[in-house]
Backbone bond lengths (Angstrom), bond angles and torsions (degrees), N, CA, C in turn:
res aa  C-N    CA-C-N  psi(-1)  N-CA   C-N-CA  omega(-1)  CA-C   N-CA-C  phi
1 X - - - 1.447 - - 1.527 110.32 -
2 X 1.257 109.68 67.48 1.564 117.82 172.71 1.717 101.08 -40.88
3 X 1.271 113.04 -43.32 1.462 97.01 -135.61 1.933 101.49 -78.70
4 X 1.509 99.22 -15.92 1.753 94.76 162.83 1.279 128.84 -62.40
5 X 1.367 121.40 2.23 1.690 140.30 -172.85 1.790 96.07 -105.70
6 X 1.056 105.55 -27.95 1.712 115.69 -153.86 1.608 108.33 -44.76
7 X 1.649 105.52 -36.88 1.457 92.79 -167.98 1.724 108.74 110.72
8 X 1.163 93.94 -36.91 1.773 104.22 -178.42 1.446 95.27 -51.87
9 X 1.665 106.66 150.37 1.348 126.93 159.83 1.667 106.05 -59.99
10 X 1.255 104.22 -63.57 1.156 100.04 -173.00 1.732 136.88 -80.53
11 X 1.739 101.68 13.81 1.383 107.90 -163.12 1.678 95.21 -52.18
12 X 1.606 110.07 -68.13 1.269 114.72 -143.42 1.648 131.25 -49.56
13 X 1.642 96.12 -18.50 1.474 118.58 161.29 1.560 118.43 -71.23
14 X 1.502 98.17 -48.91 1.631 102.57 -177.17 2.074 99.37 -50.84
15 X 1.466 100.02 -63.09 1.445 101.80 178.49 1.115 128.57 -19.68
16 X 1.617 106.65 -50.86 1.518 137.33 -157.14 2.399 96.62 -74.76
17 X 1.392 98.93 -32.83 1.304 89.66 174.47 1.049 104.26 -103.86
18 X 1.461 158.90 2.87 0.943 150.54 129.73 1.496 123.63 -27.35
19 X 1.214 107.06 -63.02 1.589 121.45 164.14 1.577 114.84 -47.14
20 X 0.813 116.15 -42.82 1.848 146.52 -162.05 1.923 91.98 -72.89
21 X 1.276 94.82 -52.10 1.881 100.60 179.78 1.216 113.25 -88.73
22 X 1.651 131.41 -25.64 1.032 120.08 140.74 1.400 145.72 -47.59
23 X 1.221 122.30 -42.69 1.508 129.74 117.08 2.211 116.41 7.05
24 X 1.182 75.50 -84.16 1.520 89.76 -162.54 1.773 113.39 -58.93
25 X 1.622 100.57 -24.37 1.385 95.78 -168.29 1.756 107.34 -95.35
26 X 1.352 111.06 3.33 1.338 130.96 -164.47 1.735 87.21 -87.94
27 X 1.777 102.15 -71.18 1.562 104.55 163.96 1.893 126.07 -36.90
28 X 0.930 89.11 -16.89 1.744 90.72 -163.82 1.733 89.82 -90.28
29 X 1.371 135.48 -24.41 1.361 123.56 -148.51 1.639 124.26 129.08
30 X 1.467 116.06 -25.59 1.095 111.61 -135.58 1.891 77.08 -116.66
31 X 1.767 117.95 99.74 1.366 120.03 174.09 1.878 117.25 -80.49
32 X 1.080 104.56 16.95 1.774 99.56 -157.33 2.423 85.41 -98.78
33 X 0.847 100.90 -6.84 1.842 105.52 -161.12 1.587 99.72 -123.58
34 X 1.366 130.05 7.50 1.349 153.30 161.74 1.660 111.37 -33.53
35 X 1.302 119.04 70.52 1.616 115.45 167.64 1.384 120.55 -34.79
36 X 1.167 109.90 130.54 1.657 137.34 175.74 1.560 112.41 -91.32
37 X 1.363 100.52 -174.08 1.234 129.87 177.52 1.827 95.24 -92.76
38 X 0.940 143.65 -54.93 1.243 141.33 150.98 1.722 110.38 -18.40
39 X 1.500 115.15 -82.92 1.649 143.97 -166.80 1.324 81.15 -24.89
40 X 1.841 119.03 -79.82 1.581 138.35 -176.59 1.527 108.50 -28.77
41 X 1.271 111.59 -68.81 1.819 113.55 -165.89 1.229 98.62 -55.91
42 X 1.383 129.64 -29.37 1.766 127.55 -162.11 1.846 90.58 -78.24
43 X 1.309 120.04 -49.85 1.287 109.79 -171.17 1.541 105.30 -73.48
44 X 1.083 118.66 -37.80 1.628 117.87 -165.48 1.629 101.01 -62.38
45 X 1.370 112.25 -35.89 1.645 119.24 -174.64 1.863 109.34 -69.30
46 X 1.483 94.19 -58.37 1.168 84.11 169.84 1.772 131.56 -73.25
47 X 1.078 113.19 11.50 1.330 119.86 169.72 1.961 103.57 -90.55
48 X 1.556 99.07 -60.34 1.596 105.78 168.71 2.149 120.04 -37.83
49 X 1.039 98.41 -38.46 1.510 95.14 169.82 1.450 129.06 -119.14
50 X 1.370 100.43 25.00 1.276 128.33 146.15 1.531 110.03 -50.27
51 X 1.208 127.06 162.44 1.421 149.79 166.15 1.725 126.26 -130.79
52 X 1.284 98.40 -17.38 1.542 121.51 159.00 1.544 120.80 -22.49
53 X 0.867 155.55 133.34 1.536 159.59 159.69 1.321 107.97 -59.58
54 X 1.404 111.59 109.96 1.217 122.18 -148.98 1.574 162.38 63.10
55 X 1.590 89.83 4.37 1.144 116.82 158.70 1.795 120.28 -23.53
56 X 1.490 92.72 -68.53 1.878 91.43 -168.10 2.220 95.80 -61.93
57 X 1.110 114.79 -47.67 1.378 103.44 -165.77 1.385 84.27 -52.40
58 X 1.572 159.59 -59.78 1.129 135.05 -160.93 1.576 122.27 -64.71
59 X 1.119 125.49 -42.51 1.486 138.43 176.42 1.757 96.20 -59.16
60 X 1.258 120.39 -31.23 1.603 118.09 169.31 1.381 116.15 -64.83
61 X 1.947 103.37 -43.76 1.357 94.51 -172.04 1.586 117.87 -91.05
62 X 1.283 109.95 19.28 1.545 111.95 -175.04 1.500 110.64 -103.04
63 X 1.678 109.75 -23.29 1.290 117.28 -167.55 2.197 100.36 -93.70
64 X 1.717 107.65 -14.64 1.206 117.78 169.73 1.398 95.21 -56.56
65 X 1.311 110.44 -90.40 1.579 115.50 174.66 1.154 134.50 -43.93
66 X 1.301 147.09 -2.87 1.056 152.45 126.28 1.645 121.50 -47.72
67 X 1.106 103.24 -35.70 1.537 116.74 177.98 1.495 113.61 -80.89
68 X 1.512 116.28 -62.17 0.989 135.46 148.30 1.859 103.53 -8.46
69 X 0.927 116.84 -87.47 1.462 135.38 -156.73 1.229 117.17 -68.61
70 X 1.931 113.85 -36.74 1.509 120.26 148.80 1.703 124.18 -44.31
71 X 1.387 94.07 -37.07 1.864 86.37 -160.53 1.764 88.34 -98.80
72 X 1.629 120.94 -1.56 1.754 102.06 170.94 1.805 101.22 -93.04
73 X 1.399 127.77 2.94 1.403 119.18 153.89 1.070 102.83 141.02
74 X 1.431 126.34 18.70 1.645 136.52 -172.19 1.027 114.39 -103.45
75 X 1.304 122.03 60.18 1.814 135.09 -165.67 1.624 109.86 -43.59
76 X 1.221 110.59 -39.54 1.366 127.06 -155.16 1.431 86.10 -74.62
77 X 0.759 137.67 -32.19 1.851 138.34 179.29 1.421 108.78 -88.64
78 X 1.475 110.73 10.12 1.653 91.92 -174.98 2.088 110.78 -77.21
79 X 1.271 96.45 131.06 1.740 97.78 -164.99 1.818 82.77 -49.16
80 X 1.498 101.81 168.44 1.518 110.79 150.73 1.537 113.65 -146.19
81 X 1.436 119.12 -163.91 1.420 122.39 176.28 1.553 113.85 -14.31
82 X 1.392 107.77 -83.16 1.697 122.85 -170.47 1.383 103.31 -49.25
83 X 1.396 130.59 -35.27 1.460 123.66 166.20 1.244 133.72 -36.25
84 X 1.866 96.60 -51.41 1.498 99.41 -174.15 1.755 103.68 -116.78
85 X 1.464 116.59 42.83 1.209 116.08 169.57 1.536 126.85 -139.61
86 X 0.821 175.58 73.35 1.900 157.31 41.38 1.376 87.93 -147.58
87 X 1.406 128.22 -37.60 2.080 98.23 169.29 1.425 113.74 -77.52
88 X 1.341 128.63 23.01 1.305 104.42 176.52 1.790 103.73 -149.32
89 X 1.587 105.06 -95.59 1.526 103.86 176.10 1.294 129.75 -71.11
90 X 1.526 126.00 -13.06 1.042 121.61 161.14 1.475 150.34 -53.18
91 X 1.714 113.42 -44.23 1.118 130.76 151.03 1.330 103.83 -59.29
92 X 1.200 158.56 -48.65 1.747 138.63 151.08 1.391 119.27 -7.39
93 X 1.769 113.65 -71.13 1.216 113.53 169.11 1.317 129.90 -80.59
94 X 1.051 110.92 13.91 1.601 116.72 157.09 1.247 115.67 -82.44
95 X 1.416 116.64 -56.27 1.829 131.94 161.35 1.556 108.94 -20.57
96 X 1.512 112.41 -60.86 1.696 143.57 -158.40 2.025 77.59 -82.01
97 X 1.315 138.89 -65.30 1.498 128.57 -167.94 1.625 96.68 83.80
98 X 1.593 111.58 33.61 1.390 113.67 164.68 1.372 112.04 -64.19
99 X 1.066 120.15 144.80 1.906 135.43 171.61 1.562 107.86 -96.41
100 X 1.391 104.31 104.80 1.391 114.78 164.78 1.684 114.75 -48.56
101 X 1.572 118.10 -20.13 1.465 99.54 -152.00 1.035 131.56 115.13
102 X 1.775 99.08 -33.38 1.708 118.17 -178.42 1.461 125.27 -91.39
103 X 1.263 120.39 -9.08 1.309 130.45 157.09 1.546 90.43 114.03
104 X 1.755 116.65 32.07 1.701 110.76 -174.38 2.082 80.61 -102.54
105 X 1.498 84.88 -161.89 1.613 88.69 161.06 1.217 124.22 75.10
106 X 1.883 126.56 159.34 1.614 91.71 -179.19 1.726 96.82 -114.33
C-alpha cells in the first residue's frame, strides 16, 4: 500500500477503504487479496501520521478491530511489535499525550 506513504491528504482514508474492500473480496471467495497483519499496520500508520481531523480516533478504531478479530480466530491479524511501536500506535498516543505511568506524557 504505497499510497499510505504517498503524502496525499487523502491517502489514509483511501487506504482505510481499500482494506475495507479487501475485506469484502476475501468474504466473497476471492483468498489471493486476504488482509494481514502487515495490510492493518500500513493503514493504522498511515492514519497515525495523518493530520486529518480525526485521524487518531481512526488509527484507534482500526487497531480495535484488528485486535478484535485476532483474538475471535483471525491469527493473520494478530497486531505484533511494529503495531504497537513508533511506526504505528505510538505516535497516536503521543497525539492523545497519554501517560504511560512513566513520568512521559502530559
Amino acid at each position: 500500500m504505497l499510497l499510505a506513504r504517498s503524502g496525499d491528504d487523502r491517502a489514509p482514508s483511501t487506504a482505510e477503504k481499500i482494506l475495507k474492500q479487501m475485506d469484502v473480496l476475501l468474504h466473497l471467495g476471492n483468498t489471493f487479496v486476504r488482509p494481514d497483519t502487515k495490510s492493518y499496520n500500513t493503514v493504522i500508520n498511515a492514519w497515525a501520521k495523518s493530520g486529518e481531523k480525526g485521524a487518531v480516533s481512526r488509527a484507534e478504531h482500526i487497531l480495535a478491530e484488528m485486535t478484535r478479530r485476532s483474538e475471535a480466530g483471525e491469527h493473520h491479524l494478530k497486531p505484533d511489535t511494529i503495531t504497537y511501536t513508533t511506526r504505528c500506535i505510538l505516535p497516536v498516543f503521543a497525539r492523545r499525550r497519554v501517560s504511560f505511568g512513566f513520568g512521559f506524557g502530559g
